[in-house]
MARMAR-621070 format. One line per field, with one value per residue (C-alpha): residue in one letter; x, y, z. Coordinates in nm, 2 decimals. Layout:
N
residuo: [A, ...];
x: [X, ...];
y: [Y, ...];
z: [Z, ...];
***
This chain:
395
residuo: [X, X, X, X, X, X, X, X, X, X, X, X, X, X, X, X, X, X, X, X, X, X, X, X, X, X, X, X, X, X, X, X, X, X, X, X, X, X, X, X, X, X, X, X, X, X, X, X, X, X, X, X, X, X, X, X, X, X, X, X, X, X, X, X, X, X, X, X, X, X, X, X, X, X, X, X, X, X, X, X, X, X, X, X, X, X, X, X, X, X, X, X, X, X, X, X, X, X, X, X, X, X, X, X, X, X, X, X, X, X, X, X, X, X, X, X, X, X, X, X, X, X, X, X, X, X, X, X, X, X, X, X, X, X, X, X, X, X, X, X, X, X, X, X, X, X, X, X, X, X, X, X, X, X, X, X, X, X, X, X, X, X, X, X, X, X, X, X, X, X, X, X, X, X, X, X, X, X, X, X, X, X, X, X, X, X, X, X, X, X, X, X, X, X, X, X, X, X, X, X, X, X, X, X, X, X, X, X, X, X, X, X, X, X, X, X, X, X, X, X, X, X, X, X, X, X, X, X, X, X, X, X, X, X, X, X, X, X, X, X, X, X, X, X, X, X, X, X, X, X, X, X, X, X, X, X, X, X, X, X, X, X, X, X, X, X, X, X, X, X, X, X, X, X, X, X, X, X, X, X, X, X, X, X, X, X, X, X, X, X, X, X, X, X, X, X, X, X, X, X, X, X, X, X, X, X, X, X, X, X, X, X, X, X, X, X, X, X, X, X, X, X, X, X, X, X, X, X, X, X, X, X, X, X, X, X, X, X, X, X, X, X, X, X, X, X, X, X, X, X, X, X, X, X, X, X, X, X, X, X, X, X, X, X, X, X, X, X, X, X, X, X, X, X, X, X, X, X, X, X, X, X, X, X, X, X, X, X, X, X, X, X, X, X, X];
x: [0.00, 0.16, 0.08, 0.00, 0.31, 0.13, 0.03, 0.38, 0.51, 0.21, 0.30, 0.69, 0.61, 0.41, 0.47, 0.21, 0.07, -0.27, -0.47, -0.40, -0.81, -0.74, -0.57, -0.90, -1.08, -0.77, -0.80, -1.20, -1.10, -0.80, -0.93, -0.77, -0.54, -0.22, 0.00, -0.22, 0.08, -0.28, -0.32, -0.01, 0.01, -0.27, -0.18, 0.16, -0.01, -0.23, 0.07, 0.29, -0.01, -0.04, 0.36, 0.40, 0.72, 0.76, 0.46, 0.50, 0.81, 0.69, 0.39, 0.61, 0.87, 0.61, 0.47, 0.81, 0.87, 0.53, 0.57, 0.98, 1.06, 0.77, 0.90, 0.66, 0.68, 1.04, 1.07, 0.80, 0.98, 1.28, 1.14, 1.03, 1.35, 1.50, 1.23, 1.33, 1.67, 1.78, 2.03, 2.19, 1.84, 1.71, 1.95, 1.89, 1.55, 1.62, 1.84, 1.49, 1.38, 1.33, 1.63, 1.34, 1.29, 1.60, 1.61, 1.33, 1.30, 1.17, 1.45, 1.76, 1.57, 1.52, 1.92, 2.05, 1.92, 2.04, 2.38, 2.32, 2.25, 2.50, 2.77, 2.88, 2.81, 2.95, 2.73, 2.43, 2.43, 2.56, 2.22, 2.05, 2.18, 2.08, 1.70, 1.70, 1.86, 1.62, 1.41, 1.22, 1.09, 0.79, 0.86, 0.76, 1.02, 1.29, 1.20, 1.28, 1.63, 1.72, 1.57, 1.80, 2.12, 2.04, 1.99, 2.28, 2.53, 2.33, 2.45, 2.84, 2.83, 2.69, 2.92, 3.21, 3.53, 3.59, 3.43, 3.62, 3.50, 3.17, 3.05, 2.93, 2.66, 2.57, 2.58, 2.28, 2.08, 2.07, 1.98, 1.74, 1.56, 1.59, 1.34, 1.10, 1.07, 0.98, 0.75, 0.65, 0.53, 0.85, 0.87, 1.20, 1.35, 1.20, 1.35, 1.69, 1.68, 1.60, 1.87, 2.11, 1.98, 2.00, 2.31, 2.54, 2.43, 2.27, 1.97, 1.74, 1.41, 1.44, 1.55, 1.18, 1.01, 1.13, 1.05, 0.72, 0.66, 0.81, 0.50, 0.24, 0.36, 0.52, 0.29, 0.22, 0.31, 0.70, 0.81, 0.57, 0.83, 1.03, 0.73, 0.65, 1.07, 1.05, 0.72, 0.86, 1.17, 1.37, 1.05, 1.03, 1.50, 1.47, 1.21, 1.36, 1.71, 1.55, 1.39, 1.71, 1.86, 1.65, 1.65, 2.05, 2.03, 2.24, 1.94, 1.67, 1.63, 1.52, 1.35, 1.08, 0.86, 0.64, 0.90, 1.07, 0.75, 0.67, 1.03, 0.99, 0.70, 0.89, 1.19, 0.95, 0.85, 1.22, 1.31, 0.99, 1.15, 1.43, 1.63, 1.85, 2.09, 1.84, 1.66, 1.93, 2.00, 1.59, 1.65, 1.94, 1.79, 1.46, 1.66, 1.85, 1.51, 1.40, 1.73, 1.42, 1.28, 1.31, 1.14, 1.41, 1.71, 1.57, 1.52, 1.88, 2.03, 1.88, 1.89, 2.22, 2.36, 2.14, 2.36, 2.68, 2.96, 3.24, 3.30, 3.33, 2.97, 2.85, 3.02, 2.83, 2.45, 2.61, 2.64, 2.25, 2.20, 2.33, 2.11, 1.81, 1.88, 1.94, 1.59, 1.38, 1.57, 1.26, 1.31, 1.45, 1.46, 1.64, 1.91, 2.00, 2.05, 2.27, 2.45, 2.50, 2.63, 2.87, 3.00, 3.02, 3.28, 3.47, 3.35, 3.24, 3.25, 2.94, 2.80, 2.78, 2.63, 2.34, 2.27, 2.27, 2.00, 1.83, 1.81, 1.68, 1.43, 1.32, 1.47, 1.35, 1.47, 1.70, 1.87, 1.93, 2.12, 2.29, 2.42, 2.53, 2.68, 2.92, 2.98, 3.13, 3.32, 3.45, 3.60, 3.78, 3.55, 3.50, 3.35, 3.08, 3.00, 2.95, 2.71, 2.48, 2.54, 2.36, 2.12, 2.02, 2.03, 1.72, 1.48];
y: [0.00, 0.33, 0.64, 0.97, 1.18, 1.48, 1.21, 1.11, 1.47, 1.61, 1.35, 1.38, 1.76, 1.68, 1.37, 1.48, 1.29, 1.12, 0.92, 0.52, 0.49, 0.45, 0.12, -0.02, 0.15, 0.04, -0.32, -0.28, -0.10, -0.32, -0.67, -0.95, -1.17, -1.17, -1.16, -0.87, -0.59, -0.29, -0.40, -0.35, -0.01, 0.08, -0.04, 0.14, 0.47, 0.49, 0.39, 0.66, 0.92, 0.85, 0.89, 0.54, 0.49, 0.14, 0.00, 0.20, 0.02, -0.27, -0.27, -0.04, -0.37, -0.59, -0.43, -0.44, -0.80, -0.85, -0.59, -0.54, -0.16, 0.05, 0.40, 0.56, 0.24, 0.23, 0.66, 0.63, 0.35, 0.55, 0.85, 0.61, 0.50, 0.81, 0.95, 0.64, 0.77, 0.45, 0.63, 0.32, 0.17, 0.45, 0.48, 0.06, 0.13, 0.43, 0.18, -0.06, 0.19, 0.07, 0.26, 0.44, 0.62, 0.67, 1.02, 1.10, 1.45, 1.27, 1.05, 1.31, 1.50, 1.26, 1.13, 1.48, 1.49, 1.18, 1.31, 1.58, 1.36, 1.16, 1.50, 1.44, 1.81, 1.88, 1.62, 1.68, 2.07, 1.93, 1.71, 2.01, 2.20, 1.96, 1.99, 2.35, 2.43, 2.21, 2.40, 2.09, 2.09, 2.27, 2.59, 2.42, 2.14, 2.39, 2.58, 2.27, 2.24, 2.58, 2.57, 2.25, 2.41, 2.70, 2.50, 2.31, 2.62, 2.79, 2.48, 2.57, 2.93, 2.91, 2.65, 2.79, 2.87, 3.13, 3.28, 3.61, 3.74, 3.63, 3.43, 3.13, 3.30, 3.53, 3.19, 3.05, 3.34, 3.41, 3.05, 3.09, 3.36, 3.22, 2.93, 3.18, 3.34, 3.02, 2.89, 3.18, 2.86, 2.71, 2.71, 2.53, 2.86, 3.07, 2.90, 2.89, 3.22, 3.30, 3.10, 3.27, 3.64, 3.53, 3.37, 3.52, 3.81, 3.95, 4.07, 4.00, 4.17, 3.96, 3.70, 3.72, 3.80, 3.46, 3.26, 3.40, 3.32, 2.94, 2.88, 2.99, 2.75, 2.47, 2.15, 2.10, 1.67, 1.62, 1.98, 2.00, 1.99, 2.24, 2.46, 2.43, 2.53, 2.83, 2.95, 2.88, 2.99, 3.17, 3.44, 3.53, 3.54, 3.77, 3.96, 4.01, 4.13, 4.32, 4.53, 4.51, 4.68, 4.93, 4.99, 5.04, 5.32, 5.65, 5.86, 5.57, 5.61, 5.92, 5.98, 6.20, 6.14, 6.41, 6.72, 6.53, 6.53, 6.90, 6.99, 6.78, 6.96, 7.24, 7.07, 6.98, 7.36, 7.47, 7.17, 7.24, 7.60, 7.50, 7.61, 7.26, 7.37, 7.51, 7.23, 6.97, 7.09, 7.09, 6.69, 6.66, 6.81, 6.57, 6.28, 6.36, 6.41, 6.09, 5.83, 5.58, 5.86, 5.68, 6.04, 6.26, 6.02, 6.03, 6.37, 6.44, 6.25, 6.41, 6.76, 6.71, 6.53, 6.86, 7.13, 6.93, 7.17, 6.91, 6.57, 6.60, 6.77, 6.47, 6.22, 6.38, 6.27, 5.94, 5.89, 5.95, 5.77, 5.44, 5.55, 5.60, 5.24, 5.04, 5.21, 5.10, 4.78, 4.81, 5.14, 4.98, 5.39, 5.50, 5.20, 5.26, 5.67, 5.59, 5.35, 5.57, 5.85, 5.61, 5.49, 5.85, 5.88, 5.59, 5.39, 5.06, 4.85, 5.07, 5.10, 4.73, 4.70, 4.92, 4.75, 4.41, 4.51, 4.67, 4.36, 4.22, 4.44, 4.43, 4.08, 4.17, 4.54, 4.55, 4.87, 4.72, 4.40, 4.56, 4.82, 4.56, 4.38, 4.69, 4.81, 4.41, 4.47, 4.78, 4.68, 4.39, 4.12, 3.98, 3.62, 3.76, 4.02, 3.74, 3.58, 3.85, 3.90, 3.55, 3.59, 3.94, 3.74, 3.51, 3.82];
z: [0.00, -0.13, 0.10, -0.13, -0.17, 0.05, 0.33, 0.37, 0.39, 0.61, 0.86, 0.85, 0.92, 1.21, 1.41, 1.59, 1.90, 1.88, 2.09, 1.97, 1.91, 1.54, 1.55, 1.65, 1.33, 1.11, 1.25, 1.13, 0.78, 0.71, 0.75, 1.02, 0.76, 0.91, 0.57, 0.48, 0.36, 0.37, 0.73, 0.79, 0.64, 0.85, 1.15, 1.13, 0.99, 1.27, 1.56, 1.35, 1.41, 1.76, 1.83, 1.91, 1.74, 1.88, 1.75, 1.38, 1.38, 1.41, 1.18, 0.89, 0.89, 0.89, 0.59, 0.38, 0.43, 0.27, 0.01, -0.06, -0.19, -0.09, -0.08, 0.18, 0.44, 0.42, 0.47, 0.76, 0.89, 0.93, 1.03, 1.31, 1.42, 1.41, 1.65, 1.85, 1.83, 1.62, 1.38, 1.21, 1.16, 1.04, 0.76, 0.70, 0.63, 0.37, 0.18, 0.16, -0.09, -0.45, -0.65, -0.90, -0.52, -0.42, -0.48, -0.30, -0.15, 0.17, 0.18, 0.15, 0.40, 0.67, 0.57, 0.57, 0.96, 1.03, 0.92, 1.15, 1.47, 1.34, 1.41, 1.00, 0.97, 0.63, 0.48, 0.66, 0.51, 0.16, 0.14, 0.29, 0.01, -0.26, -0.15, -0.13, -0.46, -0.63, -0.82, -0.93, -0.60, -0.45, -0.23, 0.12, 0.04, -0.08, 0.28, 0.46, 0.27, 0.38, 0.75, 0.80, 0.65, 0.83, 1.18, 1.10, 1.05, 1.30, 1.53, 1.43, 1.45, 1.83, 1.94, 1.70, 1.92, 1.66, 1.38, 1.31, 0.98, 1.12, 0.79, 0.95, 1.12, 0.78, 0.61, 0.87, 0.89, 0.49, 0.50, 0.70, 0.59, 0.25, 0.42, 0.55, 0.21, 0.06, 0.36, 0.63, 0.83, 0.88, 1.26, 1.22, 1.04, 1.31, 1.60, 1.46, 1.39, 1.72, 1.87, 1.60, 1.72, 2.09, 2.11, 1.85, 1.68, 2.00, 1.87, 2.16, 2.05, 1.74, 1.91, 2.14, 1.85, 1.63, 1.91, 1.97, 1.59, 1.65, 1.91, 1.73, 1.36, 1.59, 1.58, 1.94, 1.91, 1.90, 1.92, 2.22, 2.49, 2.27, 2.24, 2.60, 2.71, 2.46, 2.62, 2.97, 2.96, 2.63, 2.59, 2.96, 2.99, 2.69, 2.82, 3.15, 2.91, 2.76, 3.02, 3.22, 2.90, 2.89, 3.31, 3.25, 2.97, 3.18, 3.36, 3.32, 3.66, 3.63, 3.30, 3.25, 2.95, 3.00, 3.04, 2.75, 2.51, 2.58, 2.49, 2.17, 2.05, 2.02, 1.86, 1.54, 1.55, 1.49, 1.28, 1.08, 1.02, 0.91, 1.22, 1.22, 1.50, 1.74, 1.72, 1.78, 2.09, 2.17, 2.06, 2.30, 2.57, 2.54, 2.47, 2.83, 2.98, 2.85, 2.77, 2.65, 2.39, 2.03, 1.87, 2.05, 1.92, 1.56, 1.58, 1.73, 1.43, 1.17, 1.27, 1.38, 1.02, 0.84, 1.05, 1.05, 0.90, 0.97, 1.01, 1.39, 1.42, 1.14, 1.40, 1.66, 1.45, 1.37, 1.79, 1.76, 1.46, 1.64, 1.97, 1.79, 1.61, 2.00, 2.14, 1.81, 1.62, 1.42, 1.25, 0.89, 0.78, 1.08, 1.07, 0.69, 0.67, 0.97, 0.81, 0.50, 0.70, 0.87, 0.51, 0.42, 0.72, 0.61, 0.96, 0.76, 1.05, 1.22, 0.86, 0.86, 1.19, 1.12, 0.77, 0.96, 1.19, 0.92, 0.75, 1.09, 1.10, 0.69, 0.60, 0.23, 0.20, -0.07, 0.03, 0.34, 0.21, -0.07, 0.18, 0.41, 0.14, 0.00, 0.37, 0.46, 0.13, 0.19, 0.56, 0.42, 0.46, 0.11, 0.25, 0.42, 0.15, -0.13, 0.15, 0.16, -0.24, -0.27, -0.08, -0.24, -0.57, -0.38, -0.33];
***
């Protein structure tokens, strides 16, 4: 009995948990002959639905030796054992697929992550790869080639001892964003992301953000207990970080948003006149009042970059230009003019910086990447500039 194509992939997406009910109706649909290879099929289908690997196992073997070579039953046997842990004889049952199904996008996939278990890194993200670049494939299975390339140099770069020109990590997250392009519902891509923003590139509002998206796509059967530790435990740390951050800003402790908004108001009166100077120092005086004032910060920068008459007055807005980018990592806009006034200044290394959370921010802005891109370039770092190149060929 040959599962559909889409049955086979909808439940090697989800693994997901049922009660074992349906072995009773499968018993009743399927007949009681014992060398029966559709009973079989149906009795391992509806273990495999209910997460009881074991069982599956069991009833997906039995179903091979009655009917040598079937594709599905030998992939959903192995999925099987690898939930079970069984790596070897996981990859023994892959090699019980007929050769005219060898090449099965199921197949490399479920071998590329037994390659990863397995620590044989290099090959797990070469099969990745080969699935992602596929364009014979549809965009969902292409997403999954990229999420587990991504996951898999998202693994190196967080555990790398060094990664100075910082490609491995550009490498994962272009990957992975390549994988939520093709497949927004990729939870996979979003929690490596996450864990790439948390742990290495230090974008910890990103970081909550990716997560949150991970529990609301993650199927709530084997990436339950994931679900429940990211809920539990990554969103509240990041949450606490991030108000700890924000508690640590110089003069938080005394902030006033009020005085600061009344002073504001008549910063946009002189900026609105044209009187650039007069009302940069209105912005800095506001942004004082209030250290947590995004609108003071933005306003600071770009008053301050229009009545620059020197590069030590344009350094000066650049200072705000990074500030206003720390209290909103969300303001694309903001990011990128600071970034061009850094290149403008020669500082590519801070250039860089602010296109890269840009692109956090805007994954698909193209001004963003490109500027990332020539800024990486420009400092030196030709590796990590063809990365981003790439992946600016993929919007």
């Amino acid at each position: 009995m040959n599962f559909s194509r889409r049955s086979v992939r909808r439940a090697l997406r989800g693994c997901v948990r049922r009660p074992l009910a349906p072995l009773a109706a499968a018993l009743l649909t399927a007949g009681c002959a014992g060398d029966d290879p559709a009973r079989e099929a149906a009795l391992a289908r509806a273990a495999f639905d209910a997460g009881d690997w074991n069982r599956a196992e069991v009833h997906f073997s039995k179903q091979l030796e009655l009917a040598p070579g079937d594709a599905d039953a030998a992939i959903l046997l192995a999925q099987s054992r690898f939930n079970l842990g069984r790596l070897d004889a996981a990859r023994k049952a892959l090699s019980q697929i007929s050769p005219q199904y060898a090449g099965d996008a199921d197949a490399r996939l479920l071998s590329a992550n037994i390659s990863f278990f397995e620590k044989e890194y290099d090959a797990a993200r070469s099969l990745f790869l080969e699935i992602a670049n596929d364009r014979s494939l549809d965009a969902k299975t292409r997403a999954e080639g990229f999420a587990g390339a991504g996951a898999t140099d998202c693994f190196l770069a967080c555990t790398a001892k060094e990664d100075p020109d910082g490609s491995l990590r550009a490498r994962a997250r272009t990957e992975l964003l390549t994988a939520m392009r093709l497949d927004r519902r990729n939870p996979s891509a979003h929690y490596h992301l996450a864990v790439l923003y948390r742990d290495s590139y230090r974008y910890i509002e990103a970081a909550k953000d990716e997560f949150g998206f991970f529990t609301q796509l993650a199927a709530q059967g084997a990436a339950g207990r994931r679900v429940q530790d990211v809920q539990h435990r990554s969103i509240p740390a990041l949450k606490n970080e991030i108000a700890a951050k924000a508690a640590g800003r110089p003069g938080a402790a005394n902030r006033n948003s009020v005085q600061s908004t009344a002073i504001l108001a008549k910063a946009d009166a002189l900026a609105g006149k044209g009187n650039f100077a007069g009302a940069a120092k209105l912005y800095a005086q506001a942004l004082e009042t209030d250290c947590l004032s995004h609108p003071a910060a933005t306003g600071l920068a770009k008053t301050a970059a229009r009545a620059a008459k020197n590069d030590g007055e344009r350094k000066k807005a650049l200072e705000a230009y990074i500030t206003a980018s720390s209290l909103d990592p969300y303001d694309t806009k903001t990011a990128i003019t600071g970034a061009e006034l850094a290149g403008r200044l020669g500082r590519w290394a801070t250039a860089a910086a602010l296109y890269s959370r840009a692109v956090a921010a805007t994954p698909a802005s193209k001004a963003a990447v490109d500027g990332l891109a020539a800024a990486l370039e420009k400092s030196g770092n030709r590796k990590t500039a063809e990365i981003y190149r790439k992946y600016r060929a993929r919007l």
